[in-house]
N, C-alpha and C positions, 0 to 999 in steps of 0.2 A: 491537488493544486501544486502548481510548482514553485519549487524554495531558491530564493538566488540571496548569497552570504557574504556581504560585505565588510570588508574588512581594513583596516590600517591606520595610519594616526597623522595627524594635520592636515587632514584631506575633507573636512567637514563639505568646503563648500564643490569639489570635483564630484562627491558620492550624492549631493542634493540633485546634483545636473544630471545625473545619470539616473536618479531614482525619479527625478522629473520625465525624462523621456520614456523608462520604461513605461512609467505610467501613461503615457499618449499611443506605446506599440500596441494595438492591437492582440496580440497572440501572447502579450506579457502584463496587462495590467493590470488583472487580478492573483498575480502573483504574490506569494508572503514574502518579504524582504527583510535579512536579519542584518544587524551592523555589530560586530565584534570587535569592539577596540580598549583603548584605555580610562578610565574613568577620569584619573586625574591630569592635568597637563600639564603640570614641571615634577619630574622627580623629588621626592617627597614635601607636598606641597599639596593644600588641598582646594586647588584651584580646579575646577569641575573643565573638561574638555568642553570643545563646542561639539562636539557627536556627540556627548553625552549630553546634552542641554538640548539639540534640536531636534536629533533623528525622530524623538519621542513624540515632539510635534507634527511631522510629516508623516504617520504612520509607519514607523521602521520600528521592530523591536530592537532597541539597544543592549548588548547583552556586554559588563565589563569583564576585562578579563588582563590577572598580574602579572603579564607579563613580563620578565625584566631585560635588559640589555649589560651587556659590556661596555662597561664609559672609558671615553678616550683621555678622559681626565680625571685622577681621585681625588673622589667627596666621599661624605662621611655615608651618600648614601649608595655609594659603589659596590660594597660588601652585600648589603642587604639587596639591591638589583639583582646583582650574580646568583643569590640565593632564588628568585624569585622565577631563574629562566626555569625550572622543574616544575615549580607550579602552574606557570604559563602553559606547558606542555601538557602536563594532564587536562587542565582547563577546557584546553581546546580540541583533545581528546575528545571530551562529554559533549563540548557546545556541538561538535559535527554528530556524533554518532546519538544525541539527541534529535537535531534538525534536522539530520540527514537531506540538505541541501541537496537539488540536480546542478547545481555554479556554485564557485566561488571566486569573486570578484575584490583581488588585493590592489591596493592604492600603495604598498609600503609601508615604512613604518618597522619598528622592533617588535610592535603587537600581533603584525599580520604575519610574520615567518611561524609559529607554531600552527596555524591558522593552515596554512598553506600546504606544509609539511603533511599534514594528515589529512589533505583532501585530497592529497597526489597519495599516500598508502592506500586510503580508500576508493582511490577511483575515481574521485569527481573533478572534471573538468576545472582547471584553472585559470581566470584568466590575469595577466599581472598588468596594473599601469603603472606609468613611470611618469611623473607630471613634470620631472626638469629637465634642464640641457644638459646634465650630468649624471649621477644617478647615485640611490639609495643604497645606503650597507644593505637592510634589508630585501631591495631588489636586486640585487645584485647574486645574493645568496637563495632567493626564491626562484631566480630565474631558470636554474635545473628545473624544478618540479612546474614550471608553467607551459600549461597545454596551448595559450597564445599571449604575444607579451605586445602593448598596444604602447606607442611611445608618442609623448605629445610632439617632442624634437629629433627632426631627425639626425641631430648630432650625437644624441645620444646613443644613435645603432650598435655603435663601435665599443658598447658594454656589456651587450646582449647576446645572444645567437642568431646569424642574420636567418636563418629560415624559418623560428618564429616570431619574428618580429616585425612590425607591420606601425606606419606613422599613422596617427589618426589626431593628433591636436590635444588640446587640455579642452575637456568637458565644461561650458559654462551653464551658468544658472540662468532660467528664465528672464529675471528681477533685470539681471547685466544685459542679454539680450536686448532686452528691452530699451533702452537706453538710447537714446535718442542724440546724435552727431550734435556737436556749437560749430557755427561757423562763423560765431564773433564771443569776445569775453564778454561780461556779463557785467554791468555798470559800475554794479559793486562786486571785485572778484573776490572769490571765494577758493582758499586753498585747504584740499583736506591732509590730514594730515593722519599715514596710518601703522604702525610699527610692526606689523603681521601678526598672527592670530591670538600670540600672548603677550605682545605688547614690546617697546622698544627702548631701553632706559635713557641710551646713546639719544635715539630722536626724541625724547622727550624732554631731555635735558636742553637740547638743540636750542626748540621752539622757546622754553623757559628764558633761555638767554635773547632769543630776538624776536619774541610777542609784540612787544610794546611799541617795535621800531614798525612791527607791519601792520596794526590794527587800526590805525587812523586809515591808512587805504584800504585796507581788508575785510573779510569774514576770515576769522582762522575754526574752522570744523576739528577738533584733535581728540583720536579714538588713543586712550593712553595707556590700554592693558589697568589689570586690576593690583598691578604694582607700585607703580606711581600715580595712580589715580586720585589719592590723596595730598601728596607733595603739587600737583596740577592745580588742583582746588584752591590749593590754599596763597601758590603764585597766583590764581586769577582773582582771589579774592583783595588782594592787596591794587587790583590797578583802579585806575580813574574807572569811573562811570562808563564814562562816554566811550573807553575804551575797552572795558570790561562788556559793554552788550554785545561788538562785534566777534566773543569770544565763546564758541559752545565748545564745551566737554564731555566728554562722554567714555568711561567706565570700556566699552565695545560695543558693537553695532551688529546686531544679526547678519546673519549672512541673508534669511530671507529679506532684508530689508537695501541689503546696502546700496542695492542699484540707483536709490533715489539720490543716496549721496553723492554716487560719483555724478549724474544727473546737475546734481548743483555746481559740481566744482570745475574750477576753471585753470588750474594746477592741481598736483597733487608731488605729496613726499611722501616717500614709503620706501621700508624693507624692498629687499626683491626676492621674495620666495616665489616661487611658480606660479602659484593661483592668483594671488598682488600684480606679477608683471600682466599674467593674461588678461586681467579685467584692466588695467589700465591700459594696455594693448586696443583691446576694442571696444573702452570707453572714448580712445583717442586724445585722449586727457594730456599736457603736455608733460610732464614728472621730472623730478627728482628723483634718483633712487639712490639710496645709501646702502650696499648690498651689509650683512651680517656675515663679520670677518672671518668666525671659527665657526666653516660646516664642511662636510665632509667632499672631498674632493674641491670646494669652492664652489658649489651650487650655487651659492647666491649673488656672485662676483659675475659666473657665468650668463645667469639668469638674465642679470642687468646688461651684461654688453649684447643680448641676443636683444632685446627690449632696445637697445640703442641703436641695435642696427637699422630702427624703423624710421628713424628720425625724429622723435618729440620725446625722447627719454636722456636727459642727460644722469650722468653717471659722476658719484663722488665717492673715495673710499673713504672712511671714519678719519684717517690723519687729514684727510683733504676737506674737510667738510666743518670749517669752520664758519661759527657765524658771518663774519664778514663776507664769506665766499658766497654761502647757501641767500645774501642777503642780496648780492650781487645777481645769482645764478635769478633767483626768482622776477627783480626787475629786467632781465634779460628775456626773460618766457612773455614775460605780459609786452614788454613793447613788442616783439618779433610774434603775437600769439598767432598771427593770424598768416600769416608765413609758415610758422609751422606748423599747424593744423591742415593749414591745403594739403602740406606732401604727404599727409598721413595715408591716405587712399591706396598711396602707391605702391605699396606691399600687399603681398598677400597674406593673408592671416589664419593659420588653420585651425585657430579654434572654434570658431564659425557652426562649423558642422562634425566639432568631434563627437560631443552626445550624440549624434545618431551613428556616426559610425563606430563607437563602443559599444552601443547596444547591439547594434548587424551583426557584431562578435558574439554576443552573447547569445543571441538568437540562433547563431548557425552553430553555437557549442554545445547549448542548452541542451538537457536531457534528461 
């Protein structure tokens, strides 16, 4: 049977799409598929990853592994990371020469470089994706040892080696596929509201300041990460009635799930990490994005002016993005909504059909 070894960290919902498609190829679906990442998802913190929470539901064996990394900033848990890159190494040592995978398929990540490193000594085909307009410390440093490197942007070539790198789009999930065009808002409009995979303090604090001013016209949907998920609660729980039903909260929202929510909503506010721009990309959704100010190179700065180039994303940094503005920006979407939804069409969008052309890779590598 053949083994393809998934690997990297924040990429829950790019590796669902991809283990979605494998499963539909023909010559790949009864494949054993392993996912080697982090278990926990803040630095000491024991907030469980989303690969660690889903993969286990899709049939993937999830395998954690301690990685650590180099922080570009000291915390107390800096020392003990540094310590932790040995262990990772051994780690991932055993995980391959246990599974002895024919692929190994990295998204990035500080988890996926030991990962990597040992599947290029031993021989097995690597292949690396990069999900942003920028690009990963971790890809960056795996890109020696990858045998083909698949980049959702092609702006990002210019970080890579151009003879194996090859544009294929960010991978989406069925659920987002699915997803069905508005070509009008929706009576009562509905804005989701989502901080990216661990959640947003900056947008959560946002909404907290101007709930109240938008719920008499609104649905506010607001995914709040399991950090402020309490402080949320306890703001909703103080308002009127009448204004408190048009108000859901929610803790986070599966990724197998989420497609219904962008389905309902008729704005959205969000982070701009890679996998957030793509589904609001070809949700068509009109957005806010508030990119997150400290990442490496400005991934997510980037992220959002590539999302605005399409026309329905406007773009605010955190100094910029004051209530009054964000209160502004959003009656500006809904009267224009339908003006800016037309132009959406007009680009093209390569994520459409990047799961299948990441798996064609895999297939033509696979061994």
């Amino acid at each position: 049977m053949l083994k393809i070894l998934l690997t990297g960290g924040h990429a829950a919902t790019t590796g669902i799409a991809v283990v979605e498609e494998i499963r539909k190829t023909e010559k790949l679906k009864e494949t054993e598929i392993f996912w080697v990442g982090s278990q926990t998802a803040i630095e000491g913190s024991k907030i469980s990853t989303m690969e660690s929470q889903i993969f286990p539901r899709i049939g993937v064996k999830f395998i954690p592994i301690s990685a650590g990394k180099i922080q570009t900033k000291f915390t107390r848990h800096t020392i003990p990371s540094i310590f932790r890159i040995p262990v990772g190494l051994i780690q991932a040592f055993w995980f391959l020469l246990k599974i002895r995978p024919n692929l190994v398929l990295s998204f990035g990540g500080y988890s996926s470089f030991p990962v990597v490193l040992w599947a290029w000594i031993f021989g097995i085909p690597v292949i690396l994706h990069e999900q942003t307009v920028a690009a990963g410390r971790a890809s960056i440093s795996s890109a020696f040892f990858a045998t083909k490197i698949a980049l959702a942007r092609a702006e990002s070539q210019k970080y890579f080696p151009a003879g194996k790198s090859i544009v294929t789009g960010n991978p989406l999930m069925s659920n987002i596929l699915n997803i069905v065009p508005k070509v009008v808002p929706s009576k009562s409009p509905t804005i989701l509201v989502i901080g990216g995979s661990r959640g947003s303090n900056f947008i959560n604090e946002l909404i907290i300041d101007i709930a109240a001013k938008l719920l008499s016209r609104f649905t506010i949907i607001h995914v709040t990460g399991m950090r402020d998920f309490e402080k949320v609660e306890k703001f909703k729980e103080k308002l009127p009635p009448e204004l408190k039903q048009n108000y859901q909260t929610y803790l986070s929202i599966s990724p197998l799930e989420i497609g219904s929510y962008y389905s309902r909503a008729d704005i959205v506010i969000s982070r701009s990490g890679a996998n957030s721009v793509s589904e609001i990309l070809f949700a068509k959704r009109p957005a806010i994005l508030v990119p997150l100010p400290r990442t490496f190179m400005g991934e997510q700065v980037k992220n959002a002016r590539y999302a605005e180039s399409f026309g329905f994303c406007s773009v605010f940094l955190e100094k910029e993005a004051t209530p009054e503005v964000i209160i502004d920006e959003i009656n500006r979407l809904l009267t224009d909504w339908k003006k800016i939804v037309a132009k959406a069409p007009e680009k093209y969008n390569p994520d459409i059909s990047a799961s299948q052309k990441v798996v064609s890779l895999i297939d033509l590598f696979i061994r």
